[in-house]
VODO-437058 format. One record per residue (C-alpha): z, y, x. Coordinates in pm, whole numbers, plus 50000, padded with zeros to 5 digits. Layout:
       Z       Y       X
       Z       Y       X
...
//
This chain:
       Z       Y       X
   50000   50000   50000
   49919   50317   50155
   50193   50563   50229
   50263   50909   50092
   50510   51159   50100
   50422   51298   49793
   50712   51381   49536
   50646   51485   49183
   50706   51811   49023
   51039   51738   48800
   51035   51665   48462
   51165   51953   48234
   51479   51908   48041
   51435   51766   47795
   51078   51577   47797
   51020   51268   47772
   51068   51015   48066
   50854   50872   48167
   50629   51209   48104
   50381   51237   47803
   50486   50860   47656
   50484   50855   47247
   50769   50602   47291
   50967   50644   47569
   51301   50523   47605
   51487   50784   47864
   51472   51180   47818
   51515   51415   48131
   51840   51559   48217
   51709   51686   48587
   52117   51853   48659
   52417   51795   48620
   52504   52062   48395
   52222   51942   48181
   52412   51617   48106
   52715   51816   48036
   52556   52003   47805
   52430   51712   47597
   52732   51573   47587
   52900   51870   47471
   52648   51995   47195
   52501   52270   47382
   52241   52470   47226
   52072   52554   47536
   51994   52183   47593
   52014   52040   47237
   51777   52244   47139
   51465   52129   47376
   51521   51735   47338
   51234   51600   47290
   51367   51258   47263
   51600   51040   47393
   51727   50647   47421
   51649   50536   47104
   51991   50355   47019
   52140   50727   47080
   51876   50950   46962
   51743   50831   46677
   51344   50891   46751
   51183   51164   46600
   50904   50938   46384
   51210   50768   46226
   51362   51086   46124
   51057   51161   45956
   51008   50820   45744
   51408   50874   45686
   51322   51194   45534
   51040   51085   45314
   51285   50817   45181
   51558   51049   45100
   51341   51207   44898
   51210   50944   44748
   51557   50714   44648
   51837   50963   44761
   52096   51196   44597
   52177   51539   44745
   52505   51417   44916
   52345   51109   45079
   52180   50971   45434
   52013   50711   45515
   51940   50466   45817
   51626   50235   45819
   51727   49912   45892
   51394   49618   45915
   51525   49299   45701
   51771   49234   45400
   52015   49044   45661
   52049   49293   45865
   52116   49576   45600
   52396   49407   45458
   52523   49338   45779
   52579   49750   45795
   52661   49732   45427
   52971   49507   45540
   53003   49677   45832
   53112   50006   45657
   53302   49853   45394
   53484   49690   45678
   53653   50033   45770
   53946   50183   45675
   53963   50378   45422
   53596   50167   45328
   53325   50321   45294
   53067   50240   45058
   52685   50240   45063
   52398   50100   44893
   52069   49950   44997
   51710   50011   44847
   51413   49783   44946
   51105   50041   44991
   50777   49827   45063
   50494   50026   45235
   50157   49932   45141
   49869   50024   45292
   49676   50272   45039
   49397   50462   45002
   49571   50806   45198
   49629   50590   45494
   49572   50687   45835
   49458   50316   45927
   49133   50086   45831
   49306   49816   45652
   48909   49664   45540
   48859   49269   45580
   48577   49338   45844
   48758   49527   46110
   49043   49318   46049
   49003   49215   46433
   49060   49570   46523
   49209   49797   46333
   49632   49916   46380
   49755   49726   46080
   49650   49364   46173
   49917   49163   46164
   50120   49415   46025
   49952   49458   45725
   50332   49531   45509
   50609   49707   45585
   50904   49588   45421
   51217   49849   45482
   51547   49883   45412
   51722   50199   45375
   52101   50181   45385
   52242   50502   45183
   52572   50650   45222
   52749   50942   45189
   52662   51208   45463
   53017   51278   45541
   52978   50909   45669
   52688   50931   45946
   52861   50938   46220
   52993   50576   46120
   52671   50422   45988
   52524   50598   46299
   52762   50362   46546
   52638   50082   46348
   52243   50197   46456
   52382   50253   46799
   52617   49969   46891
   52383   49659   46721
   52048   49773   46809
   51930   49621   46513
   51713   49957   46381
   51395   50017   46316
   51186   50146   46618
   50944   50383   46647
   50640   50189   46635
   50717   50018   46289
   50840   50397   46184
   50473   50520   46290
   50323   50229   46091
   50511   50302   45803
   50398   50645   45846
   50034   50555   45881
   50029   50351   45541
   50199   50633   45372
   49887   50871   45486
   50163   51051   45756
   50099   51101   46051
   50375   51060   46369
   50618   51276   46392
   50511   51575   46624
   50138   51497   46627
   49967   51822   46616
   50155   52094   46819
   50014   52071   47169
   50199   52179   47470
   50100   52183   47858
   50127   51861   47975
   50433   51795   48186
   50349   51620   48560
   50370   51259   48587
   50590   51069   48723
   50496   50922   49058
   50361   50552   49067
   50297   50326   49349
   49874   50287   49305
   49940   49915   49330
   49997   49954   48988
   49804   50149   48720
   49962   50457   48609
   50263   50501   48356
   50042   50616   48051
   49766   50379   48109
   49485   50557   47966
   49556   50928   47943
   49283   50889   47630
   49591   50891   47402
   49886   50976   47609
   50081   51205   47379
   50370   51431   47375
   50586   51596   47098
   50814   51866   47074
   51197   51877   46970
   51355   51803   46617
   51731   51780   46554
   51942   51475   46724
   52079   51396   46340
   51898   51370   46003
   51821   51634   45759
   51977   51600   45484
   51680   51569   45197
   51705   51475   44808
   51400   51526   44566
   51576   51826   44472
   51649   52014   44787
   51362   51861   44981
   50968   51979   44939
   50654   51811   45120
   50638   52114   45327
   51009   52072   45417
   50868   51726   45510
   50623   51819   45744
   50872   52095   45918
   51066   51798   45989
   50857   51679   46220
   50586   51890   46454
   50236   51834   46368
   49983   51625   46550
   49969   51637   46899
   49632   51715   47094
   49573   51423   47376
   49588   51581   47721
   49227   51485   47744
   49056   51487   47432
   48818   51181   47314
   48593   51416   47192
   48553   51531   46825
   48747   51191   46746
   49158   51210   46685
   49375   50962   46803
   49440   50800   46458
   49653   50447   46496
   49325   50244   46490
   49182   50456   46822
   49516   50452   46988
   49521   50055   46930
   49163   50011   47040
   49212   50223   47362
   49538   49935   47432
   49367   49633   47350
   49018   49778   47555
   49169   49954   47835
   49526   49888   47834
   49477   49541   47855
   49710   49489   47547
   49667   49182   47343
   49511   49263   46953
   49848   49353   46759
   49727   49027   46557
   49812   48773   46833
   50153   48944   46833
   50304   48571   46777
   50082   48448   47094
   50219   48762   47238
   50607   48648   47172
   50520   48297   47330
   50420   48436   47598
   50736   48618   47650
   50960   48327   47592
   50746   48134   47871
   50817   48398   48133
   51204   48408   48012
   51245   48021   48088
   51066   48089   48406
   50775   47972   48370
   50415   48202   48462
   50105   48254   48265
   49727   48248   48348
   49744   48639   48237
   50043   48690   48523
   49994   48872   48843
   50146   48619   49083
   49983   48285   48865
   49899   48018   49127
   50059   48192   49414
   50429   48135   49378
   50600   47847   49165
   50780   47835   48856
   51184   48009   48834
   51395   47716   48764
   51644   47815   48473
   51917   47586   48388
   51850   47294   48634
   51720   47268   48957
   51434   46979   49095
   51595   46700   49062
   51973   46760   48941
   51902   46526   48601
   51963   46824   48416
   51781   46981   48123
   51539   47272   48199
   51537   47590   47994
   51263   47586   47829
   51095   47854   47510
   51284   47678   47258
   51631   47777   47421
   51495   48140   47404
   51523   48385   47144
   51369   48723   47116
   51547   49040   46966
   51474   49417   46936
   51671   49534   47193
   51898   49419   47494
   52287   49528   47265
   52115   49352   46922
   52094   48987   47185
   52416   49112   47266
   52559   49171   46892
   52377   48837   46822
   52543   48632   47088
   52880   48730   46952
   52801   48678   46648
   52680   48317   46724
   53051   48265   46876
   53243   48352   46567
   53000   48170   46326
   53034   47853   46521
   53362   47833   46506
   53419   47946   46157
   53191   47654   46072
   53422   47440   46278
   53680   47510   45989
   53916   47676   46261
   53985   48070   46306
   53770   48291   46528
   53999   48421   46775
   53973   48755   47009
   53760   48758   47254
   53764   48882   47608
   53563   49158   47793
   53595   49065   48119
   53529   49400   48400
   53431   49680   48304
   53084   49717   48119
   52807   49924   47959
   53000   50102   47665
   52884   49922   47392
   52978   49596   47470
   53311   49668   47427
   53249   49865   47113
   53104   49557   46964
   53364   49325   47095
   53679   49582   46934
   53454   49616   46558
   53354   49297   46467
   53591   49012   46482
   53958   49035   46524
   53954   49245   46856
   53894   49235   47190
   54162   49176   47545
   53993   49390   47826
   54035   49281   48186
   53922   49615   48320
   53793   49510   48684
   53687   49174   48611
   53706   49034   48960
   53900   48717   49139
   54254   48896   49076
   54217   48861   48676
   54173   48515   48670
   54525   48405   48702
   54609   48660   48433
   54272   48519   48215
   54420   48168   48262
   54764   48329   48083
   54602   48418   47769
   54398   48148   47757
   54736   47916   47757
   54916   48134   47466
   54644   48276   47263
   54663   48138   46922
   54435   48112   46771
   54233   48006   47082
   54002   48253   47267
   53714   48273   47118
   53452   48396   47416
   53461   48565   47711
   53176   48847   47816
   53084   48941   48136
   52821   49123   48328
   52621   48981   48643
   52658   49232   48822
   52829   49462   48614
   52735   49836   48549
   52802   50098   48719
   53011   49918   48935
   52796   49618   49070
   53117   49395   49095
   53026   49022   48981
   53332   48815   48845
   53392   48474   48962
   53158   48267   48718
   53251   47887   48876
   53642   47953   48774
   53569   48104   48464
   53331   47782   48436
   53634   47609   48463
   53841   47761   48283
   53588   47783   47968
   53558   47388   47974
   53915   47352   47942
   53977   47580   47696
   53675   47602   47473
   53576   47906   47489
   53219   48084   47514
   53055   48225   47799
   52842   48513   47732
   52675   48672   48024
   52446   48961   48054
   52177   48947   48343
   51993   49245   48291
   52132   49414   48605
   52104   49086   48878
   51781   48960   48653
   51689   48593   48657
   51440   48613   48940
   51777   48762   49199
   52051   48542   49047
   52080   48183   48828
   52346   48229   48602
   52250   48009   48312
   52429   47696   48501
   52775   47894   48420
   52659   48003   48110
   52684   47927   47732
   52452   48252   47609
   52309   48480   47859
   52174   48754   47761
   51943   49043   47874
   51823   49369   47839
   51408   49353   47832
   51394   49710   47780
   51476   49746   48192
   51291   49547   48473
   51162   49305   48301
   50933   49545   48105
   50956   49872   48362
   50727   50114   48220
   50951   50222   47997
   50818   50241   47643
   50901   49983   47464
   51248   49793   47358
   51326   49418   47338
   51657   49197   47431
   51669   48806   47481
   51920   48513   47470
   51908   48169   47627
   52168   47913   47477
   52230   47655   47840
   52062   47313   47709
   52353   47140   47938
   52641   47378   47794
   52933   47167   47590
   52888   47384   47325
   52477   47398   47353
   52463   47173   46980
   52700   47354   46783
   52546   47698   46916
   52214   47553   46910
   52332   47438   46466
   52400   47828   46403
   52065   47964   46548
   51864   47699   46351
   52017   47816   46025
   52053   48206   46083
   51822   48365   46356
   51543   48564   46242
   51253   48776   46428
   51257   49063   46364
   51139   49179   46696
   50854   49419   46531
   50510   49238   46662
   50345   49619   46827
   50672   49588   47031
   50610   49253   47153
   50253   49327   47269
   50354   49621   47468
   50646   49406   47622
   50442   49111   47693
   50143   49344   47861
   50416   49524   48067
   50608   49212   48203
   50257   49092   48384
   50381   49168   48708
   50761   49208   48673
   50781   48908   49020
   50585   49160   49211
   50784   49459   49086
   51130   49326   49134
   51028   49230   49528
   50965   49612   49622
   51251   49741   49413
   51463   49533   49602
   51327   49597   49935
   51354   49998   49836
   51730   49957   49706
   51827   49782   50006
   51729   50043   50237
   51795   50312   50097
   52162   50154   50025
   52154   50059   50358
   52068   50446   50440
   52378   50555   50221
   52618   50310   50331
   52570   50435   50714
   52680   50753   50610
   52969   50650   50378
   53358   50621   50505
   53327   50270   50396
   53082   50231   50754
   53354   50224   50995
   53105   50217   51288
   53009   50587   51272
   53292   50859   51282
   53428   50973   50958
   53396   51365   50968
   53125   51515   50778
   53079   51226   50569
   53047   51303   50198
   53011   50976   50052
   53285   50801   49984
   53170   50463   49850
   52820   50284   49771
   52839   50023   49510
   52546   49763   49552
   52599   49408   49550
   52549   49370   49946
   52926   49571   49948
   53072   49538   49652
   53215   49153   49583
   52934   48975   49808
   53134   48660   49784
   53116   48599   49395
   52775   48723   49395
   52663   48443   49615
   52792   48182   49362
   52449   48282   49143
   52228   48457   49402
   51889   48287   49452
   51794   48146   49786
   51540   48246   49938
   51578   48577   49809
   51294   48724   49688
   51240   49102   49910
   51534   49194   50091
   51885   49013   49997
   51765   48964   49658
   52056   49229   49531
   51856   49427   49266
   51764   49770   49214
   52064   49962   49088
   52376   50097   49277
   52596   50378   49256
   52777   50584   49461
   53071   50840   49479
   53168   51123   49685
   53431   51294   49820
   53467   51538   49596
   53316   51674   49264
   53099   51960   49402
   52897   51701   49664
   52855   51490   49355
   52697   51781   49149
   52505   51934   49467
   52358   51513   49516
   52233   51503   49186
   52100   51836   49117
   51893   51801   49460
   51722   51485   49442
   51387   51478   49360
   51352   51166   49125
   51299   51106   48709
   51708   51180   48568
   51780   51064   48268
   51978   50764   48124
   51837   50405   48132
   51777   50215   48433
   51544   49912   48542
   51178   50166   48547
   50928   50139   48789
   50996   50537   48908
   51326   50566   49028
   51592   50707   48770
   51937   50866   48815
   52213   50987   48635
   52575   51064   48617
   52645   50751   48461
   53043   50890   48367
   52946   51191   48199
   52666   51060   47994
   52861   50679   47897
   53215   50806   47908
   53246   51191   47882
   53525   51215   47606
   53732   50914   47757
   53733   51031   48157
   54072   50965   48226
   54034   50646   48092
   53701   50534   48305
   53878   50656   48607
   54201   50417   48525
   53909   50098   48586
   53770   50273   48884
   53450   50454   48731
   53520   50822   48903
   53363   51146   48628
   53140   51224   48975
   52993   50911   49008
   52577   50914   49033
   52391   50559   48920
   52105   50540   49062
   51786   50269   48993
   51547   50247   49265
   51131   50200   49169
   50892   50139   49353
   50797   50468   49516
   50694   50474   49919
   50995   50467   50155
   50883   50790   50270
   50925   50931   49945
   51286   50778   49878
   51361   50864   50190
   51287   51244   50147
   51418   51250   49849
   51762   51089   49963
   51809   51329   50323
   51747   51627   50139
   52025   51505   49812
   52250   51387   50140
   52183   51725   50335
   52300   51923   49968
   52605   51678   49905
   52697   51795   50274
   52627   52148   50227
   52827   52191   49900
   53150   52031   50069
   53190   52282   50300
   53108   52555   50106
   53390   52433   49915
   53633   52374   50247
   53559   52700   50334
   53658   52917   50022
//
């Protein structure tokens, strides 16, 4: 790959990241005061989001179709969310009647036919081409409740994952002769990220790379009597111009499909179901005639290795879900069904080390609560193993992140092994950090469980989630009873094409992420106090947290061998400083994508604290996660590059220290 130095422009507060992407899933929030602005409601920065992770900020498209359906079935005092099957609507129904005092709601099926106004060909002979094969209804439900209550039904959208997304909302849209939300206001185009030219660029085909401008992060409240059509379309901008026009044509669903399926190498939206085979074949391991690395490297073995007499992972253990938290939600929810159908009580379950925020969340809601072992490494087991004695009834599971995030520690997954076969309990462990390619953990797994959103996929626009049930777990047939009875896809089909054309090369990817985070740790670590080797004074950074430092020993247990790039330790780390200033003067001076989410292709930072944590600091900082910590995921950008971009962040952490000694 030929080498350059050069850096991209940054990305304006605000825009979508990656730049100019209809669907993005990370917003840009280039400084520090940026984030704290979000966090705090400030008008300055509230008020030029563009978009933002989906589970959080509720995409603009959906706002739109909520709109339309408040004024179609609500009353003046109501909200809605749009939830995609009958299960899981009146699994929010319960969910707020679950709360003290209860809340109640009600849930109207609205089914979206296509119609003479719509914005796609739905004729039998372009069947084979047009946006709406495959999906050719759109069956939604639309959970009402008092507006006084959003902010509840809203952590029900944010902590399951189980919403609509944006591409059914923009189909729904389409049949109802509306067009995307934010589709005709043009602005100048922001600069693109920077890609590696291994690897075509992060819009594809600019043809129909599209942009929109801000809307409010919460509904507007809309009844048939407070809410006109031209309220409507305020709601939303209008259409967006494409950067380069196609001529006198507009980028109406059917073009924008035809330009993915032509040029974006995207399979027609009607093999969606080949599309979600596909993806379950590359989860077990397994590669694909369409893959980038077919006939060149071998199969991942998941579950047993060559030989062992043990059960391979194969696409029936795998099961495909709308994001990374709803596989997460799911796998829970497995648990306490299982057992329940066992005729015995549920029982808490365990968070074991500290994880991503809503893991937690979903372990304290549903169920009867949650023990948290806050650092999750070697010196918890002993007090793990003391619960698991008294509890009564008996622990139900036990979650755990491999590595975890932001802290990259890895628990100790053979005693925990242990300790689950003796007791009963379920292992649920996430791999989206380590991924499957770095680390094995199915062999001390019951459920693991991963975000596809991240690495896997890498380009950013598109959601998904997945969950292996271990063929040799004990508890493989009674977990294996519940999903035969009560999963359902719902894993919208558009999604699954994107997320199959995206993981194509995800081998290749991981390989130079890994190389680039291991230097560039390697970089960091050499002038951290944790290097011994090099004299303290003038160091700013106080700790690096990558798995090469952090627990190396339990990593090991699960870390593939050879690795694949260098050590095979992933892309994300984070580090801390000594003080809050060099933290702030880091982050506002490097030159990469900011913004939350992790896992792209581009490298993407943020101050993870702030953004997961910011109203519960004190109580981060108890478990180790400091308010100036920066998490950072590598891509796959020249060294040069990272390394420019690193010196000068270093040279501004340094500068801003002793400013601050000297005052």
């Amino acid at each position: 790959m030929p080498q350059t130095a050069t850096i991209p422009a940054q990305i304006p507060l605000g825009s979508s990241v990656p730049a100019i992407t209809a669907h993005a899933i990370s917003v840009s929030l280039p400084t520090w005061q940026d984030n704290i602005g979000y966090e705090e409601g400030d008008k300055r920065v509230v008020d030029k989001m563009e978009t933002g992770y989906p589970r959080f900020f509720i995409h603009r498209s959906i706002q739109k179709l909520a709109a339309l359906c408040l004024v179609k079935f609500g009353r003046p005092d109501e909200l809605c969310i749009l939830l995609p099957t009958p299960k899981v609507a009146a699994e929010g129904r319960d969910f707020l009647a679950s709360r003290n005092p209860s809340i109640s709601s009600r849930i109207v099926e609205f089914v979206i036919c296509p119609s003479a106004a719509s914005l796609v060909d739905t004729s039998t002979s372009s069947k084979s081409q047009n946006a709406s094969a495959g999906v050719e209804v759109i069956e939604l439900q639309i959970l009402l409740f008092n507006k006084d209550d959003w902010p509840t039904a809203k952590s029900f959208w944010q902590h399951t994952g189980d919403g609509i997304c944006s591409r059914m909302a923009e189909r729904a849209l389409a049949f109802l002769g509306e067009t995307p939300a934010g589709s005709q206001a043009a602005r100048p185009p922001t600069p693109p990220l920077d890609r590696p030219p291994s690897k075509a660029p992060i819009n594809r085909n600019r043809h129909y790379s599209r942009r929109t401008p801000s809307v409010p992060a919460t509904p507007t409240t809309a009844s048939s009597s407070t809410l006109g059509s031209s309220s409507i379309a305020s709601l939303a901008a209008s259409d967006d111009l494409p950067i380069e026009p196609v001529r006198e044509e507009s980028l109406t669903p059917d073009l924008t499909t035809y330009l993915e399926e032509r040029y974006g190498r995207n399979l027609p939206l009607f093999n969606a179901p080949l599309a979600k085979q596909a993806l379950k074949r590359r989860i077990a391991g397994g590669l694909l005639p369409s893959d980038e690395d077919f006939g060149k490297i071998d199969d991942v073995a998941r579950g047993a290795a060559l030989g062992s007499g043990k059960k391979a992972v194969t696409e029936d253990d795998v099961y495909l879900y709308p994001t990374g938290m709803s596989a997460i939600w799911h796998a829970h929810d497995i648990a306490r069904v299982a057992r329940r159908r066992k005729g015995e009580k549920e029982g808490i379950s365990v968070c074991y080390g500290f994880p991503y925020t809503d893991t937690l969340k979903i372990l304290q809601k549903w169920g009867p609560g949650c023990h948290f072992f806050g650092t999750g490494g070697s010196e918890d087991i002993d007090a793990l193993e003391d619960l698991l004695k008294t509890a009564q009834p008996p622990i139900l599971s036990l979650f755990c992140e491999f590595p975890s995030n932001p802290l990259l520690r890895s628990p100790d997954l053979a005693r925990i092994r242990k300790l689950a076969d003796k007791y009963g309990f379920v292992i649920v462990v996430d791999e989206t950090i380590g991924n499957f390619i770095n680390v094995e953990v199915v062999t001390f797994a019951d459920i693991v469980v991963s975000s596809l959103t991240k690495i896997f996929s890498g380009d950013a626009n598109v959601m998904g989630g997945s969950l292996i049930l271990n063929p040799n777990g004990p508890l493989f047939e009674e977990l294996k009873a519940v999903q035969n009875t009560d999963y359902e896809d719902h894993y919208y089909p558009e999604d699954a094409v994107y997320m199959e054309r995206n993981s194509r090369d995800f081998r290749a990817r991981i390989k130079r992420v890994n190389d680039n985070a291991f230097n560039v740790c390697e970089y960091l670590y050499q002038n951290s106090l944790d290097d011994t080797t090099s004299p303290a004074e003038g160091k700013v950074i106080k700790k690096v947290y990558y798995p090469r430092y952090v627990t190396p020993e339990l990593y090991s247990q699960a870390q593939r061998h050879p690795p694949t790039g260098k050590g095979g330790f992933g892309g994300l780390f984070s580090v801390t400083f000594t003080s809050l200033a060099a933290s702030k003067a880091f982050f506002d001076a490097i030159g990469c994508a900011k913004g939350p989410s992790l896992g792209t292709s581009f490298t993407l930072a943020c101050p993870y604290t702030i953004l997961a944590h910011y109203l519960e600091l004190d109580w981060a900082a108890t478990h180790g996660v400091e308010a100036g910590l920066v998490r950072i995921s590598v891509g796959q950008e020249d060294q040069s590059v990272l390394r420019e971009w690193f010196g000068t962040a270093l040279a501004a952490a340094q500068a801003a220290e002793k400013a601050e000694v000297a005052q």
